[in-house]
C-alpha positions as CSV (number, residue, x, y, z in Angstrom):
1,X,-3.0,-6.2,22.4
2,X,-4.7,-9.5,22.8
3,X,-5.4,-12.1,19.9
4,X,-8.7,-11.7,18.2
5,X,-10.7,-14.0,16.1
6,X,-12.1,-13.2,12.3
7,X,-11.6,-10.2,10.2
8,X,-14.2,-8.3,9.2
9,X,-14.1,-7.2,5.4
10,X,-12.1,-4.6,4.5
11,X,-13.0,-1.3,1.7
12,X,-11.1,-0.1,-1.2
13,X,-10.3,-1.3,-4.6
14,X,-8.0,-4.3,-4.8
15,X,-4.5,-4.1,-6.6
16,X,-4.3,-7.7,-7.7
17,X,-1.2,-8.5,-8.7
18,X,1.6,-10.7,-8.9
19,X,4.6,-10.6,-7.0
20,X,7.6,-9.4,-8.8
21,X,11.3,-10.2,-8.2
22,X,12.5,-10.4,-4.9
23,X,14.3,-7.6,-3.2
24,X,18.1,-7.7,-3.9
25,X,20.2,-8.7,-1.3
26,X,20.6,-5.8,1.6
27,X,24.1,-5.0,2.9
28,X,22.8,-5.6,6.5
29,X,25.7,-6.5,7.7
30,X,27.7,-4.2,6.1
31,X,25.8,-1.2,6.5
32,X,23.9,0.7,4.0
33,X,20.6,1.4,3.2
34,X,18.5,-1.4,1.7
35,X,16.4,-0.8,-1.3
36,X,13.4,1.1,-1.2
37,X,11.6,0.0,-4.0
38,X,8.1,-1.9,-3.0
39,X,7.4,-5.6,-3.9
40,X,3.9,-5.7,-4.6
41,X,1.5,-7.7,-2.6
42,X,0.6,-11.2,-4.1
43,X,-3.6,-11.7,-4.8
44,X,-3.5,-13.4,-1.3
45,X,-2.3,-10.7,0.8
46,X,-4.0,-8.1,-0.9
47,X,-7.2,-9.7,0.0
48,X,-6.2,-9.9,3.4
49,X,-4.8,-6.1,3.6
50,X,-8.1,-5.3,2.5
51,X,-9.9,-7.3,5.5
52,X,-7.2,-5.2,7.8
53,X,-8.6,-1.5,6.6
54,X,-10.1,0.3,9.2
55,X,-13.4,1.3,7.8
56,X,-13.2,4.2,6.4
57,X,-16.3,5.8,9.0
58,X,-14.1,4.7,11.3
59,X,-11.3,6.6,10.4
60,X,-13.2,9.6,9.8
61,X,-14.4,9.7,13.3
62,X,-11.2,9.0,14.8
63,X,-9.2,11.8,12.7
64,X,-12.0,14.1,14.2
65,X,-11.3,12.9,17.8
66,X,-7.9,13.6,17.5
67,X,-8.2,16.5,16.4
68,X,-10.9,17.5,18.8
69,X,-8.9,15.9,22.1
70,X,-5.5,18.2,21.2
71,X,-8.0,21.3,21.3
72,X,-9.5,20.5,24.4
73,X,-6.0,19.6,26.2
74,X,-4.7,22.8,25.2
75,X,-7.9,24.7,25.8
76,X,-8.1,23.4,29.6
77,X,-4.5,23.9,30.3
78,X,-5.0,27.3,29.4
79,X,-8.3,27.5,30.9
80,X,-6.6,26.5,34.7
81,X,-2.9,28.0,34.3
82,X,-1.2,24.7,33.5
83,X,2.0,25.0,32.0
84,X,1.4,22.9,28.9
85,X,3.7,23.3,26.2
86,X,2.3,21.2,23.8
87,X,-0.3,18.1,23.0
88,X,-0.1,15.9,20.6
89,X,-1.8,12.2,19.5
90,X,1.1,10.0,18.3
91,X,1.6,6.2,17.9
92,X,-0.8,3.5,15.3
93,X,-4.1,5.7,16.2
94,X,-2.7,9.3,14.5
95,X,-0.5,7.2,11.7
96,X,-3.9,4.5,11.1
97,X,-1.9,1.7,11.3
98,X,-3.4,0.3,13.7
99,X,-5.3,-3.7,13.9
100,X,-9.1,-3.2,13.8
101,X,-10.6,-4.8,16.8
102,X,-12.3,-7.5,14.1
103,X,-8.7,-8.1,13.3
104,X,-7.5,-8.8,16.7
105,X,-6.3,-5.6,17.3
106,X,-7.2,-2.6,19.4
107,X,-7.9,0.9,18.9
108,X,-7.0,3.4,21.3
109,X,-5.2,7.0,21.3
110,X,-2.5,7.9,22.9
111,X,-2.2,11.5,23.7
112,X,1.1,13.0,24.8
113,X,1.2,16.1,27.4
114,X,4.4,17.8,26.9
115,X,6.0,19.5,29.6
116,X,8.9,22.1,29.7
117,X,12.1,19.5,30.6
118,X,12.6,22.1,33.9
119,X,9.6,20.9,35.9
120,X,10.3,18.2,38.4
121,X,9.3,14.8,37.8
122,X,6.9,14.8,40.9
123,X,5.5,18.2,39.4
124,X,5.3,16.7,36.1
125,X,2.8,13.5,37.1
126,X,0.7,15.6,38.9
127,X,0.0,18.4,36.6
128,X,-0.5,15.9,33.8
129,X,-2.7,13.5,36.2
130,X,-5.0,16.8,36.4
131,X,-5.0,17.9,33.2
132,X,-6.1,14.6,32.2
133,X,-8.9,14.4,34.5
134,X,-10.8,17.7,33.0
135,X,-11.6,15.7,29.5
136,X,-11.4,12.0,30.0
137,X,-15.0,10.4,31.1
138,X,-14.1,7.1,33.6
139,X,-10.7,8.1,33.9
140,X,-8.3,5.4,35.4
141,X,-4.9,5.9,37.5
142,X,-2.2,3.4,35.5
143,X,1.6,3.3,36.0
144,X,4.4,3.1,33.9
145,X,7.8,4.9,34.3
146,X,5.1,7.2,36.4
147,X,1.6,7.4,36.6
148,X,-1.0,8.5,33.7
149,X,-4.4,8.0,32.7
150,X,-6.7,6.0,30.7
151,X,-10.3,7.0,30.0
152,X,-12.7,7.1,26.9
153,X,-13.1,10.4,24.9
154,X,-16.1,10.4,22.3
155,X,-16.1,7.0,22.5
156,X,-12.5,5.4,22.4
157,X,-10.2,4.5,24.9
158,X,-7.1,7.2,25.3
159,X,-4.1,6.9,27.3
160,X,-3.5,10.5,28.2
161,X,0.7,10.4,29.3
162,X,2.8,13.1,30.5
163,X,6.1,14.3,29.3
164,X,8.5,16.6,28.7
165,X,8.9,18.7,25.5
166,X,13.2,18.1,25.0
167,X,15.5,19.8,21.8
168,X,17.1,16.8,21.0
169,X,15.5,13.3,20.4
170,X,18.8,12.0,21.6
171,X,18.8,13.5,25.1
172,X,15.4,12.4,26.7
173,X,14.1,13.0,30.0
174,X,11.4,9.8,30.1
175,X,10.7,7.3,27.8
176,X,8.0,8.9,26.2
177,X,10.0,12.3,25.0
178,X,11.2,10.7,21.7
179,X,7.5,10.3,20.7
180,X,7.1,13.3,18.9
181,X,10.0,12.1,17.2
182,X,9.1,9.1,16.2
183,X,6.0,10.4,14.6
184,X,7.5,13.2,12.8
185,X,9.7,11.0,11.2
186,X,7.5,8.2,10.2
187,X,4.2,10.4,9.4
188,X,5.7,11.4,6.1
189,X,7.2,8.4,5.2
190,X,3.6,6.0,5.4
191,X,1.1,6.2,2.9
192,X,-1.8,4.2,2.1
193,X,0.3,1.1,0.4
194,X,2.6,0.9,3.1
195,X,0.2,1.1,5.9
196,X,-1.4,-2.0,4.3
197,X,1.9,-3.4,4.5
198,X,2.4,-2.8,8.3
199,X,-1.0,-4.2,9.3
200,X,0.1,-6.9,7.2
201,X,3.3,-7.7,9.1
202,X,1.5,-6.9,13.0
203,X,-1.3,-9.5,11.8
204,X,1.6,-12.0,10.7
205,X,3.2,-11.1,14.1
206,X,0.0,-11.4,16.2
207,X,-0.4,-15.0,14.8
208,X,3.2,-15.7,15.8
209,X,2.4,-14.6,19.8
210,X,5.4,-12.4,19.2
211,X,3.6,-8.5,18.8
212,X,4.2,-6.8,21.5
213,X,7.4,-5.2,23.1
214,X,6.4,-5.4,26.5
215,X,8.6,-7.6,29.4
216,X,5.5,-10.6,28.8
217,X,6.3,-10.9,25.2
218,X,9.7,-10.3,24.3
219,X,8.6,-9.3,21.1
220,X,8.3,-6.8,18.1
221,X,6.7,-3.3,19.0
222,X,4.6,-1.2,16.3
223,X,7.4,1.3,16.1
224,X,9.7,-1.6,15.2
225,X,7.1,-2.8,12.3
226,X,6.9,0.3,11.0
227,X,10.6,1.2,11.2
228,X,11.2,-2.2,9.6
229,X,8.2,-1.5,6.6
230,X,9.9,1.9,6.2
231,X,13.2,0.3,5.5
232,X,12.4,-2.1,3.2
233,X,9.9,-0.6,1.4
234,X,7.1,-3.2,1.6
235,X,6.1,-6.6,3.5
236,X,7.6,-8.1,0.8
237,X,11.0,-6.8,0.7
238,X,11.1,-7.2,4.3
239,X,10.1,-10.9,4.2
240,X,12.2,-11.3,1.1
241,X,15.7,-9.9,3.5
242,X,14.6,-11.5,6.5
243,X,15.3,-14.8,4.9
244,X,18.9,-14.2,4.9
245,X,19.0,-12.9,8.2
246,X,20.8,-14.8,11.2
247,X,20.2,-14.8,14.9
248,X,21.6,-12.2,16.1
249,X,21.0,-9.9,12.7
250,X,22.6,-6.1,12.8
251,X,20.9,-4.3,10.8
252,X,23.5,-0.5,11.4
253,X,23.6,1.9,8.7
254,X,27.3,3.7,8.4
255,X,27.6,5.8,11.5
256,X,26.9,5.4,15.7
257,X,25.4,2.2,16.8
258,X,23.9,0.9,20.1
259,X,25.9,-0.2,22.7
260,X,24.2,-3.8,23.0
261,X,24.6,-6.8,25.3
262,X,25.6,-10.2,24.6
263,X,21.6,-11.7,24.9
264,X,20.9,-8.7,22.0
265,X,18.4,-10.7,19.0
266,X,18.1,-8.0,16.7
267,X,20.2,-4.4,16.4
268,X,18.0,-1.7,14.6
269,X,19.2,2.0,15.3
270,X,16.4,4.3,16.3
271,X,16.2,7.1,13.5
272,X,15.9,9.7,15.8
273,X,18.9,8.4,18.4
274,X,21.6,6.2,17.0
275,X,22.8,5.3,20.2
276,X,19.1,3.5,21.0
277,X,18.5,0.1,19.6
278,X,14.7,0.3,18.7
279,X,14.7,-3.8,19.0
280,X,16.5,-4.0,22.4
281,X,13.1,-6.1,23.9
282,X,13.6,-8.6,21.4
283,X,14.0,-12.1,22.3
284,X,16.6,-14.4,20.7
285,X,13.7,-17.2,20.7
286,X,11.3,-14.8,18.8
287,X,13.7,-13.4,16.3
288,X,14.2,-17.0,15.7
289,X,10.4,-17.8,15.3
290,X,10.3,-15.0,13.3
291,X,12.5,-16.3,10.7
292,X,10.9,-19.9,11.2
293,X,8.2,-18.8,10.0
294,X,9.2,-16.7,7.1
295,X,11.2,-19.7,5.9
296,X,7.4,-21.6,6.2
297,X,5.4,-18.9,4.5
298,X,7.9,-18.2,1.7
299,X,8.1,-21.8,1.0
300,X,4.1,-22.2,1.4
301,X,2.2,-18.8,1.6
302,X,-0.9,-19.6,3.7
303,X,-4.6,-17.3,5.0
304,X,-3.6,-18.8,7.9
305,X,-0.6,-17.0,8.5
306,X,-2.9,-13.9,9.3
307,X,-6.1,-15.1,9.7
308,X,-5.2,-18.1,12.2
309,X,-8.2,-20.9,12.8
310,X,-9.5,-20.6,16.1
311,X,-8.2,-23.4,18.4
312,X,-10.1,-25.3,20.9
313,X,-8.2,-24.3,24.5
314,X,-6.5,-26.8,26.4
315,X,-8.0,-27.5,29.5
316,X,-6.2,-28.1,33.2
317,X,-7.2,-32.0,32.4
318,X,-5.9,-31.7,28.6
319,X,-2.7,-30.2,30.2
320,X,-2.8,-33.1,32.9
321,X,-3.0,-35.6,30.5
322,X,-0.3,-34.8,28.5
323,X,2.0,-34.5,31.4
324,X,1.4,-37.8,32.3
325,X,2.0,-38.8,28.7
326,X,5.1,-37.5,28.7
327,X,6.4,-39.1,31.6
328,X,8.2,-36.2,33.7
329,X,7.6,-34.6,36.6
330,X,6.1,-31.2,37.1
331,X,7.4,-28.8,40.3
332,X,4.7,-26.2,40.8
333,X,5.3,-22.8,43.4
334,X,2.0,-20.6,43.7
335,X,2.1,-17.6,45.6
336,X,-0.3,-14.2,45.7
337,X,1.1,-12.2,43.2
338,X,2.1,-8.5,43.9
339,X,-0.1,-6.0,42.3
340,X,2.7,-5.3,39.7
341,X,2.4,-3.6,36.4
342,X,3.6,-6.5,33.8
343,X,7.0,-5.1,32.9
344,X,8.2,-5.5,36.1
345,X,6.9,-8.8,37.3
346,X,7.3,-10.6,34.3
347,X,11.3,-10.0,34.6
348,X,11.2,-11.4,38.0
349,X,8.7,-14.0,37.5
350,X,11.3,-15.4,34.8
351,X,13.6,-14.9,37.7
352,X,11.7,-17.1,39.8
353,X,11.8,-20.5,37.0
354,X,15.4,-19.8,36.9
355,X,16.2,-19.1,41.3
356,X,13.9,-23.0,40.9
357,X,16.1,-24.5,38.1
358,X,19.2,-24.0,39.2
359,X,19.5,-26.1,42.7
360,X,17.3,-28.9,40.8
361,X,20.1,-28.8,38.0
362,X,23.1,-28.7,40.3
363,X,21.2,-31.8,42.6
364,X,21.7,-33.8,39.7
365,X,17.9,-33.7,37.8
366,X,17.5,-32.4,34.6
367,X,15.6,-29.7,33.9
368,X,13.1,-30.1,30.7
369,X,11.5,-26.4,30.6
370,X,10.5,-24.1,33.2
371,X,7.2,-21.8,32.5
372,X,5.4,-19.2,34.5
373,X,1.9,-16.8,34.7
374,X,-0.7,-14.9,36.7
375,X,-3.9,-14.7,37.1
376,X,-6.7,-13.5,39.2
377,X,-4.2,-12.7,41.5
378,X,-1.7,-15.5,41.7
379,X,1.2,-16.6,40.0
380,X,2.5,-19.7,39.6
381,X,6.3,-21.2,38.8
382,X,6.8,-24.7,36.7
383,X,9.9,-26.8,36.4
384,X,9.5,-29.4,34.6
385,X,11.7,-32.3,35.5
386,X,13.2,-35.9,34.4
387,X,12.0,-37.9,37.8
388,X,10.7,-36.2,41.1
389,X,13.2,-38.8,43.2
390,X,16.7,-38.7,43.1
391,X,19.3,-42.2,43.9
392,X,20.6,-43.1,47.2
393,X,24.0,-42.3,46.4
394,X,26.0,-39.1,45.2
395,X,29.2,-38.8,43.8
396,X,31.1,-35.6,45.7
397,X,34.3,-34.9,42.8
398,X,37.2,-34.1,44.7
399,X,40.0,-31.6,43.8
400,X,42.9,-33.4,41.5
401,X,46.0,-35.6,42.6
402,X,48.6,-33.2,43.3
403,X,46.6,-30.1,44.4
404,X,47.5,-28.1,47.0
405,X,43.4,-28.9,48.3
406,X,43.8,-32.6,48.5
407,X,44.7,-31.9,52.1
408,X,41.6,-30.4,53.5
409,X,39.6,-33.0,51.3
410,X,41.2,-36.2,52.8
411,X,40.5,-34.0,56.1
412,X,36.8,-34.0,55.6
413,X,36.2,-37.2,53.7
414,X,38.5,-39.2,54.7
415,X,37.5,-40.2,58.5
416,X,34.5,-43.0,58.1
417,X,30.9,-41.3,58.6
418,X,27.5,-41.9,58.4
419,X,26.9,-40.2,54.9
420,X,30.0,-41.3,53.1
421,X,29.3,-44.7,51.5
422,X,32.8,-45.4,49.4
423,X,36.2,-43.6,49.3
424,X,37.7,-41.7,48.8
425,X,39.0,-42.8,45.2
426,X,40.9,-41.4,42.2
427,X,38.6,-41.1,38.7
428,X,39.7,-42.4,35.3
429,X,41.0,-38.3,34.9
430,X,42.9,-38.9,38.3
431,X,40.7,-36.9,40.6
432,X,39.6,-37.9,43.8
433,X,35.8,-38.4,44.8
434,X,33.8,-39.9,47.4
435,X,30.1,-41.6,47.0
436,X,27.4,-40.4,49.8
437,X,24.4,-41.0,51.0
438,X,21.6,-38.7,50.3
439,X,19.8,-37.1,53.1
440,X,17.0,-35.7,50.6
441,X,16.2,-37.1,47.5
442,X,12.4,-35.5,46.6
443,X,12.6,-32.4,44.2
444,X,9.8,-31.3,46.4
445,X,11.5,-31.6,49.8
446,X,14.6,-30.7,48.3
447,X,13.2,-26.9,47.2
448,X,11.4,-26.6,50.4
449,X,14.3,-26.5,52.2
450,X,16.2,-24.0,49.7
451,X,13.7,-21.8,49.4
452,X,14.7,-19.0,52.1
453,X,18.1,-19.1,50.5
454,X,17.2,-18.3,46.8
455,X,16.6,-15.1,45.2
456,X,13.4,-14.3,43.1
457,X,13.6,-10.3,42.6
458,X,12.9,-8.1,45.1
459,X,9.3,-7.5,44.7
460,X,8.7,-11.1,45.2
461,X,11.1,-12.9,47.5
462,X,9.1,-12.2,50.8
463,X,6.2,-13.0,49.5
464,X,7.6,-16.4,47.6
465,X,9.4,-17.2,50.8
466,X,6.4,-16.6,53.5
467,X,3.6,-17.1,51.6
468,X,4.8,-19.4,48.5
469,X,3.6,-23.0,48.5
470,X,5.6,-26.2,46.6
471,X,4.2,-29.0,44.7
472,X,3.9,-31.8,42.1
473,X,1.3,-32.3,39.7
474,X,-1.2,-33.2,40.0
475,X,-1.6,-31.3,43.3
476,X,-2.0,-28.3,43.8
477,X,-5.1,-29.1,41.3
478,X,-6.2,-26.2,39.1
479,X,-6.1,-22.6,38.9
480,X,-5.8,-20.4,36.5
481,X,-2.6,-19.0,37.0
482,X,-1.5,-23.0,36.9
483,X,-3.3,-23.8,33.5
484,X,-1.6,-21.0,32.1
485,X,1.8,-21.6,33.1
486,X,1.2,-25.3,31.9
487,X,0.0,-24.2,28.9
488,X,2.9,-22.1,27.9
489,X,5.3,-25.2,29.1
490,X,3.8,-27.9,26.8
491,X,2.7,-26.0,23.7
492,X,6.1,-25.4,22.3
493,X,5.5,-26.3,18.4
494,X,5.3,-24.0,15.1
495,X,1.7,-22.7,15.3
496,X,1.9,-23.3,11.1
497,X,2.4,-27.2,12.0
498,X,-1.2,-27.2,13.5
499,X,-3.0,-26.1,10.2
500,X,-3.3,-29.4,8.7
C-alpha cells in the first residue's frame, strides 16, 4: 500500500468514552495468554476509527462482489473441466479491515484458487493463469513464488492466486495454502469494535513507514495486526503491553515455537502453524520505531499519529544542500535495474550498500549510513562517508613478538621498498607494524578498482560490474532513483518530532 493523504469521514454512531485502566501486565515472556478484555477507545481515536469506516455502500458492493467472483470461478472451472477444488476471497477485503483509499489505503480482493496438493507446480500456474483469464477484464501477468493475475472485477482490483487445497495448515505446499487458515480462524474472532481497532493500528503503522511485510519495508503485515488486535483484545491493550516490550520481544504461548535466527525483532507463533513465526519480516529498526513511538503517543496522544500533515518533499537540491551541510561525502553506484519483483531485489540491493561499505570501512573511512532505491528503471547505491580522500600513509599491523609469523613478515617488510615509509616497529601492545605509502587514496578510485571482486547478489553482480557507474555528489546529478536513495539516507528522525 502506498501513503495517502486525508480521511474522508467515516459513518456510525460514536462510542465516546474514556479510557479505562490499562491492560494488566501480559506474561509475554513467560508464556500465556494475555487478557482479552478490550480497553475502550479514548474520544480521540474513536473519531478517527470513524474517519477509517469503509462506507457502508461500499461495503455492501464489495460483499456482493465477493460473493459474485467465488460463483463465477467455480462456475467457469466447471464450465471448461478445470480441476478446481475450491475458491475462496480471503485477506482485509473478505474480513473489511481494510484502509479506505481516502485513508491511505487500498482496496483490492484477493481470490484464492485452490488446487488438489497432487498437481504439479507447472500444472498448477497454468490452470490457475487460465482460470483467471475467463473473469478478470485487463487482466495482468504478475509474479510471486509463481505467476498469478491481477485484473478488475465489477470494478475493483483482484489478485486472482493459485494454490493448493492442503489437510493441515502446518504442512503447506506454497505460501499461500495457509490462507484459508488464516481466515477461518480470524473471521470469527473480528467484529465491528475490533475491526475499528485494526484500522486503527494499520493507520498508526502507515504513518510510521513500517505497514507492510514485504522485503522493501521490513515491516508489520495485516495478518500480523490482526493477530496482534486479536490477542490483546483492543488497540489499547496492545499499545498498553507494547510499552513493556523489549527488542527482541517473544511473545510464545506454552507449546512449539519458531525456530528463529539471531537478526529475529519480534517472535509471534502463527495460530494455525506453531512452528511459523508470523513476524519473521520484521526489522529490529522497526520493532524499535514501533515502540518509539508508542512511548511518544502514550505520553502525548496526537491526530497526527494517524492522520499525518502532508509534508512538502525534499527535492534533489534540498537533499544536495543538506549534504553539503553536513560536511561528508556521498559515494553514489547507478546501474539499470533488473526487472525484478521487489522482494527479491530489495534483499540484494541492501546487499549492494553493504558489498560498498565494507572495503571503504576496512580502507580506513568511516562509514556514516548507506541507502538505496529504484526507479524508472534504475537503482542507485549510497554510502555515505567521513572524507572522500584518505592520508598518505597506512599503518600495516604485523603479527605479535614471539609468533611463529614474525618470520614471513620481516620477510616481506623488512627489505627497503618503495611503498614502505617506516619500520618495521613494535606497538605499545608489542606487535610489529610497518607505515606505507598509499597507492590510492580516493573512495571513488578506490571502489572502481574493487568492484569486479565484490559480490552484490546474483541477479545483479553482472549488471553492477559491466554496466554500474561510481561517483560523488554532486555528480552524477539527479535522478530519481538518486533522490530517493538520498532521501531515505538523510531523513532518519521520529516522524512525531516534525509536528511542531
Amino acid at each position: 500500500m502506498k501513503d495517502g493523504g486525508g480521511l474522508k469521514k467515516g459513518h456510525g454512531d460514536a462510542r465516546r468514552v474514556s479510557r479505562g485502566p490499562p491492560a494488566s501486565r501480559s506474561p509475554t515472556a513467560e508464556g500465556g495468554d494475555p487478557p482479552k478484555a478490550p480497553v475502550p477507545l479514548t474520544p480521540l481515536e474513536e473519531e478517527v476509527a470513524l474517519r477509517l469506516r469503509p462506507d457502508p455502500e461500499e461495503l455492501a458492493r464489495l460483499a456482493r462482489a465477493r460473493e459474485s467472483i467465488v460463483s463465477r470461478a467455480q462456475s467457469e472451472a466447471s464450465a471448461r473441466g478445470i480441476p478446481l477444488k475450491r475458491a475462496l476471497v480471503a485477506g482485509s477485503a473478505a474480513r473489511e479491515t481494510y484502509l479506505p483509499p481516502a485513508a491511505g489505503g487500498r482496496l483490492d480482493m484477493d481470490l484464492f484458487m485452490l488446487f488438489d496438493p497432487s498437481l504439479p507446480r507447472e500444472r498448477l500456474a497454468s490452470l490457475g493463469l487460465e482460470l483467471a483469464q475467463t473473469f478478470l477484464q485487463s487482466p495482468e501477468k504478475r509474479y510471486a513464488e509463481h505467476p498469478y493475475l491481477r485484473g478488475i472485477y465489477e470494478g475493483f482490483a483482484v489478485d486472482a492466486v493459485p494454490g493448493f487445497q492442503v489437510e493441515r495448515s502446518d504442512r503447506p505446499q506454497t505460501a499461500v495454502d495457509r490462507t484459508p487458515f488464516h481466515h477461518a480462524y480470524l473471521s470469527p474472532r473480528l467484529n465491528e469494535r475490533t475491526r475499528d481497532d485494526v484500522r486503527l493500528l494499520k493507520r498508526f503503522l502507515k504513518t510510521l513507514g513500517i505497514y507492510g511485510a514485504d522485503t522493501r519495508t521490513e515491516g508489520f503485515s495485516g495478518y500480523l495486526v490482526e493477530l496482534l488486535i486479536v490477542r490483546y483484545g483492543s488497540f489499547g491493550g496492545l499499545m498498553a503491553d507494547a510499552a513493556r516490550w523489549h527488542v527482541p520481544q517473544r511473545l510464545c504461548p506454552p507449546g512449539p515455537e519458531p525456530a528463529t535466527v539471531p537478526e529475529v525483532a519480534l517472535v509471534l507463533p502463527d495460530p494455525v502453524d506453531p512452528h511459523r513465526n508470523v513476524a519473521s519480516a520484521l526489522s529490529k529498526r522497526n520493532l524499535a520505531l514501533f515502540l518509539m513511538a508508542v512511548e511518544a503517543y502514550t505520553a502525548a496522544p496526537r491526530r497526527e499519529f494517524f492522520l499525518p500533515p502532508k509534508r512538502q518533499v525534499p527535492s534533489f537540491d534540498d537533499l544536495l544542500s543538506e549534504a553539503r551541510k553536513r560536511g561528508t561525502e556521498v559515494v553514489v553506484l547507478t546501474f539499470p535495474s533488473p526487472d525484478l519483483v521487489d522482494d527479491i531485489l530489495y534483499p540484494q540491493l541492501r546487499k549492494c550498500e553493504r558489498a560498498l561499505a565494507g572495503p571503504l570501512e576496512r580502507w580506513g573511512f568511516e562509514v556514516l549510513a548507506t541507502a538505496s532505491a529504484k526507479s524508472d528503471g534504475e537503482a542507485a547505491i549510497l554510502v555515505e562517508i567521513d572524507r572522500r580522500t584518505l592520508g598518505p600513509l597506512a599503518r600495516h599491523p604485523g603479527p605479535p613478538a614471539g609468533s611463529h609469523e614474525v618470520g614471513n613478515f620481516l620477510q616481506k617488510w623488512g627489505p627497503a621498498s618503495e611503498s614502505r615509509i617506516a619500520g618495521p616497529y613494535l606497538t605499545a601492545e608489542g606487535k610489529l607494524q610497518v607505515d606505507v605509502r598509499r597507492s590510492l587514496r580516493d573512495a571513488r578510485e578506490l571502489l572502481q578498482r574493487e568492484l569486479p571482486q565484490m559480490g552484490f547478489g546474483k541477479n545483479l553482480q553482472e549488471v553492477v560490474v559491466r554496466q554500474g557507474k561510481l561517483s560523488v555528489l554532486p555528480e552524477p546529478g539527479a535522478s530519481p532513483a538518486v533522490t530517493e536513495a538520498l532521501r531515505v539516507l538523510f531523513e532518519k528522525g521520529f516522524p512525531w518530532a516534525t509536528w511542531g
